[in-house]
N, C-alpha and C positions, 0 to 999 in steps of 0.2 A: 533376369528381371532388372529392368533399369528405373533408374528412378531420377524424374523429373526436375528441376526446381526451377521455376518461372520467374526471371528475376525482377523484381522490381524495382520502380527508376524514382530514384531520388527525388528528393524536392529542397525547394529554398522559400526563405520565408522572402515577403515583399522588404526592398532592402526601403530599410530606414534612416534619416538623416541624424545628426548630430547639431545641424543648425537649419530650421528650415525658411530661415531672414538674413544670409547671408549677406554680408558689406564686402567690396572690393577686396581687404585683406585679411578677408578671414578663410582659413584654411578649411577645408570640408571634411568629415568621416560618416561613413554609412555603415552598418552591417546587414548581415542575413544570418539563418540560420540552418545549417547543412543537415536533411536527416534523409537515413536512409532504413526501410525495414528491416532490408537483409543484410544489415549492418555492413555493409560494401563501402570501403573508402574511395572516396572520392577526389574529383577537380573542381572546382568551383571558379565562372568566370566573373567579375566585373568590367562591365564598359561604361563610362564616364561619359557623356555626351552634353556638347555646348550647342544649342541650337541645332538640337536633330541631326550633329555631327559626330562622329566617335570621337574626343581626344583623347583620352587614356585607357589601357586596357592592363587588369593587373587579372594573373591566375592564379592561384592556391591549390596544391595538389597535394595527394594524400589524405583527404581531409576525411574524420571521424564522424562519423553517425553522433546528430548533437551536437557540433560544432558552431557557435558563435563566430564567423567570419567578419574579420573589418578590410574598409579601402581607407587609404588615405589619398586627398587630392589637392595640388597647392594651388593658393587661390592665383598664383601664376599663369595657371591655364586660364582663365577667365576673367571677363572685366564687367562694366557696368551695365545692366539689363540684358545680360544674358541669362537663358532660359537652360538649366542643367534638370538632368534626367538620368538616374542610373537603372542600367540592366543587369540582372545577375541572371546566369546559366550556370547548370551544374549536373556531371554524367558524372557514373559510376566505372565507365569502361566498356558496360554493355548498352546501357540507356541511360537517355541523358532528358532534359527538362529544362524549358524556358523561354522567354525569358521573365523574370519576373522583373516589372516595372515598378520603380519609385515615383513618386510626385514628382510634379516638376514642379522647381523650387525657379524665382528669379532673384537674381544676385542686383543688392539695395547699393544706391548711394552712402559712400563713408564722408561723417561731417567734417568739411572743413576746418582748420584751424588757425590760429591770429597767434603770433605771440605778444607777450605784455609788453604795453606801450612805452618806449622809450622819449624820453626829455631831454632836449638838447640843454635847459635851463631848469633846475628844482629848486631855484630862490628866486623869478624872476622879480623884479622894478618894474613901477610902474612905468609902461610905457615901453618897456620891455619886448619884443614879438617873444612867442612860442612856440618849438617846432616838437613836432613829439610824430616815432614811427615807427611800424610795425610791420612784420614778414606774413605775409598773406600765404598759408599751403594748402592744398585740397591734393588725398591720396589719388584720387580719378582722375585728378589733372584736369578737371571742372572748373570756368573761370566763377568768379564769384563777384559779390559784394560788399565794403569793406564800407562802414558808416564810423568817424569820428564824432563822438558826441561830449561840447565843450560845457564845462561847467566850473562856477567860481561860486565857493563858500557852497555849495550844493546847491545850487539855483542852475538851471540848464540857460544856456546863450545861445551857442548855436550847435548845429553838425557840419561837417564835412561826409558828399558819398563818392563813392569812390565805384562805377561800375565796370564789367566787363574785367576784373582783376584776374590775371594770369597766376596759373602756380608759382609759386618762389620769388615774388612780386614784392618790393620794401616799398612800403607806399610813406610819403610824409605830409600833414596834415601843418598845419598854422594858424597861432590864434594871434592875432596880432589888434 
């Protein structure tokens, strides 16, 4: 007399994000969830994908019946409106299953930065000019726009704009 057992093939849950509005430098994590009836350890694959491309593929093997799986991805692989997608697959040894698809998430502009204006004069006289300036950065490498807006006793005078500003860009303004 022989006796049968049919095995059955694993499943994974739809992998899920950890940020689903990522910016330029933020780092990605997804999970799934590994289960298997015949309580059969497992492999468990993620593919990482930029625009309907594979860039990263991470495996996990050995994996238990129950198992919370995570990926980590650095935001290295990817830049400004690209469109990421993760697949997860995952076999027992006998039978395998997948893939299961995540959202596709697109990766957001990160805000620009100014640092605090500096003064070539913080006592000036009247009559005096004023030069005052600032480092213009954008993580994306995105040019921007840099607006100087002058003001005496809180009363607004004029601005200074500044377009087309390049990353790491020291711009200097004058009120003269």
């Amino acid at each position: 007399v022989y006796t049968f057992q049919i095995n059955t093939v694993p499943a994974v849950t739809v992998p899920t994000f950890n940020n689903t509005a990522p910016r330029t430098n933020d780092d990605l994590r997804t999970n799934t969830t590994y289960t298997d009836t015949d309580s059969d350890t497992g492999t468990v694959t993620f593919r990482w994908l930029i625009n309907a491309t594979v860039r990263y593929t991470e495996n996990y093997t050995d994996v238990a019946h129950g198992t919370v799986v995570f990926s980590n991805f650095s935001s290295g692989f990817f830049g400004l409106a690209d469109r990421i997608n993760v697949t997860v697959n995952a076999t027992d040894g006998t039978g395998g299953i997948g893939p299961a698809n995540s959202t596709n998430i697109t990766v957001l502009d990160t805000a620009s930065n100014i640092t605090t204006p500096l003064f070539n004069n913080t006592a000036p006289k009247t009559f005096e000019d004023i030069l005052a300036n600032t480092t213009y950065t954008d993580p994306d490498g995105t040019a921007g726009i840099v607006e100087f807006r002058w003001y005496v006793n809180n009363t607004y005078i004029r601005n200074a704009t500044f377009s087309n500003v390049a990353n790491g860009t020291v711009l200097t303004a004058s009120f003269n």
